[in-house]
Backbone bond lengths (Angstrom), bond angles and torsions (degrees), N, CA, C in turn:
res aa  C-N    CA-C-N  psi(-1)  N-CA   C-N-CA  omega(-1)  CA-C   N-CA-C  phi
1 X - - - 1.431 - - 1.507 110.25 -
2 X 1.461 100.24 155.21 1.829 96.63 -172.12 1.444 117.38 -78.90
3 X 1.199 122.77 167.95 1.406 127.96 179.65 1.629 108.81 -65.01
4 X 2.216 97.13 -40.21 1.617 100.43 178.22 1.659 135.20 -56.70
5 X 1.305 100.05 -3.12 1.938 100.83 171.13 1.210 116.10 -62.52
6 X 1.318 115.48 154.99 1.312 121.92 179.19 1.626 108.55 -66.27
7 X 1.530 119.23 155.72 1.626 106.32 175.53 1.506 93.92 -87.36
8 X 1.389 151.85 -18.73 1.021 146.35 -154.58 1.512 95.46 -88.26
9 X 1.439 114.39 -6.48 1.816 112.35 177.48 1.142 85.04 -123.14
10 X 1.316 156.34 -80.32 1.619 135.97 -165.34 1.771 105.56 -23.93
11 X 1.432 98.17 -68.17 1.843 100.38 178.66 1.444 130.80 -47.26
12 X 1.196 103.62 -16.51 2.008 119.11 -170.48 1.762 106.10 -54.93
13 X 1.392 81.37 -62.17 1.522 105.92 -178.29 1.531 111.68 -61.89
14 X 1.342 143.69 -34.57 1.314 140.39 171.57 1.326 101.60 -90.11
15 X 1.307 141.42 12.47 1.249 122.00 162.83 1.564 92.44 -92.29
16 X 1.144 106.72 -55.95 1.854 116.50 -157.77 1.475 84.67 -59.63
17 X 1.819 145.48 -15.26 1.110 120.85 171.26 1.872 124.30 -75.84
18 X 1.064 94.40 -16.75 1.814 120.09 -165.27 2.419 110.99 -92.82
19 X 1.983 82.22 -12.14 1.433 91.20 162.55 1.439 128.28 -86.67
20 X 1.530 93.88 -6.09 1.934 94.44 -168.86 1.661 107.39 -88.15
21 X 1.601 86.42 133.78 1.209 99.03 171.84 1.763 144.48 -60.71
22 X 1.053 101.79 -28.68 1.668 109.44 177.39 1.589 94.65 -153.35
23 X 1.619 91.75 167.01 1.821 98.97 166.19 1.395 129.22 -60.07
24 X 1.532 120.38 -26.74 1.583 106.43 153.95 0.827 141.04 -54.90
25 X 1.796 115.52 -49.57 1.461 103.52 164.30 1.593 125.10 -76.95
26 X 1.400 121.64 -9.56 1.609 114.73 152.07 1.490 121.18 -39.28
27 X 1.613 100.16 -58.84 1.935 111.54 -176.86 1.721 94.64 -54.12
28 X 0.946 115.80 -46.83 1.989 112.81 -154.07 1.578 81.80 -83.37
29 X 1.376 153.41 -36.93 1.151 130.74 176.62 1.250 121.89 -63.14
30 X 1.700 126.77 -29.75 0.923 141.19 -154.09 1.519 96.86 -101.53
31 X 1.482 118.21 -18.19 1.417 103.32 165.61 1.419 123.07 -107.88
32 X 1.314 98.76 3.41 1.562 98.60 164.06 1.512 119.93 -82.81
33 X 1.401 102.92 -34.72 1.364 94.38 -179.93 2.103 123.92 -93.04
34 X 1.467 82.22 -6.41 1.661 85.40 -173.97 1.741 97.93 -102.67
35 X 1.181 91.05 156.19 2.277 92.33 173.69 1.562 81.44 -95.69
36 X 1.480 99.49 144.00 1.457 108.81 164.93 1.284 139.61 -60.19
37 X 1.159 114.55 4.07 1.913 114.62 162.39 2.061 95.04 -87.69
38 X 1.284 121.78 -38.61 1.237 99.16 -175.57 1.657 114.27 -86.87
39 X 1.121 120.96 9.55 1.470 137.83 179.28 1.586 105.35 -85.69
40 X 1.574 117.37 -42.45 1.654 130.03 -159.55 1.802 76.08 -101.57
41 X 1.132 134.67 -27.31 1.429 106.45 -175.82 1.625 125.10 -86.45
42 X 1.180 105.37 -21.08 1.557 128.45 164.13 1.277 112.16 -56.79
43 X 1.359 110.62 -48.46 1.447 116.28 177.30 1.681 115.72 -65.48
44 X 1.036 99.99 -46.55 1.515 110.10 -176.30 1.351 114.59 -68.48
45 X 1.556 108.29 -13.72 1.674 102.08 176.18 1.330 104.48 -98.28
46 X 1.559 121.34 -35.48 1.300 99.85 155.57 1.494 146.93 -62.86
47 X 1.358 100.42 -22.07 1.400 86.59 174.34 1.987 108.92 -78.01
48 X 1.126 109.29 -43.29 1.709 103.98 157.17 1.320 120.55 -30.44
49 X 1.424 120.24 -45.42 1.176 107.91 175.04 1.902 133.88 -61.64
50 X 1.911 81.56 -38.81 1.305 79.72 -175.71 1.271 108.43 -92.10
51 X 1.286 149.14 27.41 1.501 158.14 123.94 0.918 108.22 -43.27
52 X 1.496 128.60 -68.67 1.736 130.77 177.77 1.239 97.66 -43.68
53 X 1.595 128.22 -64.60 1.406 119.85 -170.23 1.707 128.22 -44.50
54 X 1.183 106.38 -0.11 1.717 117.66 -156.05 1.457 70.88 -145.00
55 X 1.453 156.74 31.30 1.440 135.37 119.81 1.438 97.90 83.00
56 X 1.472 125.52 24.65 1.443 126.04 165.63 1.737 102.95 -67.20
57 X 1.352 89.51 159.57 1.998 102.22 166.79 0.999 144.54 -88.05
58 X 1.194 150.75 117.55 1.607 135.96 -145.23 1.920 105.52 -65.27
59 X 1.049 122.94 5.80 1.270 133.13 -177.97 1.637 101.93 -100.01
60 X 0.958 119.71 -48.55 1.978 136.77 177.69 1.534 93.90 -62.95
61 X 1.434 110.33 -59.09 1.519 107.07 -178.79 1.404 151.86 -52.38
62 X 1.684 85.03 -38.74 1.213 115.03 169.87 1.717 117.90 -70.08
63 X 1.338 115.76 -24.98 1.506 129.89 -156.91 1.506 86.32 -109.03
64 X 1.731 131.96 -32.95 1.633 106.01 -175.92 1.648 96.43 -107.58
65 X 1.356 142.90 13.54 1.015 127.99 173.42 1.935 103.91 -125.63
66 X 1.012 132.92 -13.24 1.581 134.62 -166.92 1.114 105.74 62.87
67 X 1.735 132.65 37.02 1.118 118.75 175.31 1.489 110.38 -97.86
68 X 1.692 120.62 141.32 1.347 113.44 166.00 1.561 104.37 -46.37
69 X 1.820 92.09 170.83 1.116 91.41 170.51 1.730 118.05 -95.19
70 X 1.019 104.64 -3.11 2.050 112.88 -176.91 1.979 85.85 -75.21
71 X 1.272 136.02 -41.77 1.422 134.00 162.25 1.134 112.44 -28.47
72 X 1.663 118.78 -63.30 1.090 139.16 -146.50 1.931 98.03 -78.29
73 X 1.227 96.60 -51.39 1.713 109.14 177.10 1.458 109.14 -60.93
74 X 0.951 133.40 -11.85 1.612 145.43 -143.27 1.555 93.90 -125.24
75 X 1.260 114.66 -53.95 1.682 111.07 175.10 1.551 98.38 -65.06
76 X 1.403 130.23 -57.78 1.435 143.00 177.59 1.382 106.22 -17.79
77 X 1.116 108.81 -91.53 1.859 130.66 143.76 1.558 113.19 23.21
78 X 1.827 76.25 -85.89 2.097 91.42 -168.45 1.570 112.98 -65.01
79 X 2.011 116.23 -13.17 1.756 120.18 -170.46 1.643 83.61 -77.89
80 X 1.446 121.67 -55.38 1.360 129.88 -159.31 1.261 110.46 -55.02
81 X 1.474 122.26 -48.11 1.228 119.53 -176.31 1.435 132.56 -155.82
82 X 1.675 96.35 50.18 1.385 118.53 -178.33 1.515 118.00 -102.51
83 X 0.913 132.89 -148.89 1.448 116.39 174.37 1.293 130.22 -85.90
84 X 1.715 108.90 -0.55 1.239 125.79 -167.01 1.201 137.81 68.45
85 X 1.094 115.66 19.05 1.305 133.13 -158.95 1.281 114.47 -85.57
86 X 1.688 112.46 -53.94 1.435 130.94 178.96 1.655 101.75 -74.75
87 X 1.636 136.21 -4.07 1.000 125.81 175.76 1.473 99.04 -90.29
88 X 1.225 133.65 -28.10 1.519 127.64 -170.44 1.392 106.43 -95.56
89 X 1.338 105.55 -2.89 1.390 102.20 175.53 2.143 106.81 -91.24
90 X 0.747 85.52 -49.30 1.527 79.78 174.23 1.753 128.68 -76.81
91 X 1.850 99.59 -4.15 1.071 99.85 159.85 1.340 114.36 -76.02
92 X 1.275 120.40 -55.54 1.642 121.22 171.43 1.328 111.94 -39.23
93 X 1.014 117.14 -31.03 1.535 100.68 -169.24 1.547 117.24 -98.49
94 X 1.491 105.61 -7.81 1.347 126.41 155.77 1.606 118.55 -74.33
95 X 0.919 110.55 -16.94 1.442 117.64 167.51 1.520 143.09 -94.97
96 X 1.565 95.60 -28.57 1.022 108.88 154.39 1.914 126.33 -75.18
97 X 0.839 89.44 -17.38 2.053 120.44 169.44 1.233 94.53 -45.71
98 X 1.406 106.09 -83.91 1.817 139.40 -174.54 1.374 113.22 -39.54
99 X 1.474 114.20 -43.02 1.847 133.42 -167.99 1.757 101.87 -88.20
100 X 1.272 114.03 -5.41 1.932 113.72 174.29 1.067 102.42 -102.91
């Protein structure tokens, strides 16, 4: 998406994401608003991601998720030098894993 959108419409959508109440209505938001190839691809990069995060191999990865490997380099990529965001996010939630 272009840089030229308004932020008052880039932001719309991450607020109305930060209103949902539990993970059901996350999933039912997330499939109302996404078509399901970009719903199964989100997923698939996260779970790639959090494989990389646990030091899996792009060969392991590729074979338990069906992700290419230019995917796989591409999630690689955005942990290495993205904003970091999605790396602390799956650490937390790896931690909270560990703490039950």
């Amino acid at each position: 998406m272009g840089k030229n959108i308004p932020r008052e419409r880039k932001i719309g959508m991450y607020k109305a994401i930060l209103e949902l109440k539990d993970l059901d209505e996350c999933c039912d938001f997330f499939e109302d608003i996404c078509a399901v190839t970009e719903l199964r691809s989100m997923e698939q990069r996260f779970e790639v991601a959090n494989m990389l995060k646990q030091d899996k191999v792009y060969t392991e990865i590729m074979k338990e998720t069906n992700a290419s490997s230019a995917t796989i380099s591409r999630v690689n990529r955005m942990l290495n030098y993205g904003t970091g965001c999605l790396g602390e996010v799956i650490d937390r939630m790896n931690e909270k894993e560990e703490n039950q």
